[in-house]
Phi, psi and omega in degrees: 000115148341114179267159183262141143246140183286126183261141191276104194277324167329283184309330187294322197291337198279332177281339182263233018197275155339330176259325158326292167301302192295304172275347184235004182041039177229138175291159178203134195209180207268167178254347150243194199073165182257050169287151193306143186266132181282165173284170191271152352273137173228175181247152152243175197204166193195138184278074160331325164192136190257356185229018238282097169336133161242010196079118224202127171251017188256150204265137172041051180209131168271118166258183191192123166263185212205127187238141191220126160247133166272131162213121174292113173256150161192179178254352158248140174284345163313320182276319188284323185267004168295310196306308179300326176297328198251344165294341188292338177298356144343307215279304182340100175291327169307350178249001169288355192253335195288307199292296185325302236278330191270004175095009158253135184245112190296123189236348175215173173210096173282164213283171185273172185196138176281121180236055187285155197224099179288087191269200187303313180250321191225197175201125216294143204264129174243124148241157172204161156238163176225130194235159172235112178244167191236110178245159173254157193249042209291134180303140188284345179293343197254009167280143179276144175300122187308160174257116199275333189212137164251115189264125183268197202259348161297317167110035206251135170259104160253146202223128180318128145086000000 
């Protein structure tokens, strides 16, 4: 029987929220719980489905997808949608080669969408997206030991640092 591991949902998300800052200069914080609402504009992000089986044929390794909504707030509509533009660096490969390198594979980016939210006196401006990412779920025990030393066929011993 397969053992289960838990996959770190946290850690996955922690790749978007860094990049998100850094590079699109938009906060990105979960959509629900009560954490404090940032000034505008920000993303907020929500799990559509957290488990989707693909079959996984690697021996001690869970693959998976993972489907995520995005959605870009402001109070201009001008602003919600600079935001949907700039959530599109998804689509960017140098940064689908980055996410990989961390065990995510960026695998669809579905089209954008207006999702405006009418409150009493104004009305808050919505874009969203929807991503399909693929991770793989490896266990850390069963992860390999960096390699401190190599022996060539010379018999010459090299050793890290």
């Amino acid at each position: 029987m397969k053992e289960l591991h838990i996959f770190d949902y946290e850690k996955f998300m922690s790749q978007f929220v860094v990049g998100f800052k850094e590079d699109l200069g938009l906060t990105l914080r979960p959509s629900y719980g009560n954490a404090t609402v940032p000034e505008y504009p920000y993303v907020t992000y929500d799990f559509i489905d957290t488990h989707i089986d693909i079959g996984s044929s690697v021996e001690l390794q869970d693959q998976f997808d993972i489907v995520l909504m995005f959605i870009g707030h402001s109070n201009l509509l001008s602003e919600s949608l600079e935001a949907g533009n700039k959530m599109m660096w998804l689509k960017d490969r140098e940064i689908q080669y980055q996410l990989s390198d961390k065990g995510i594979d960026v695998i669809q980016i579905y089209d954008q969408s207006v999702l405006n939210n009418p409150m009493a006196i104004d009305t808050e401006r919505r874009v969203k997206f929807e991503a399909r990412f693929r991770v793989i779920n490896v266990p850390e025990d069963e992860t390999n030991p960096a390699i401190e030393e190599v022996v060539t066929n010379d018999n010459i011993r090299i050793k890290k640092g």
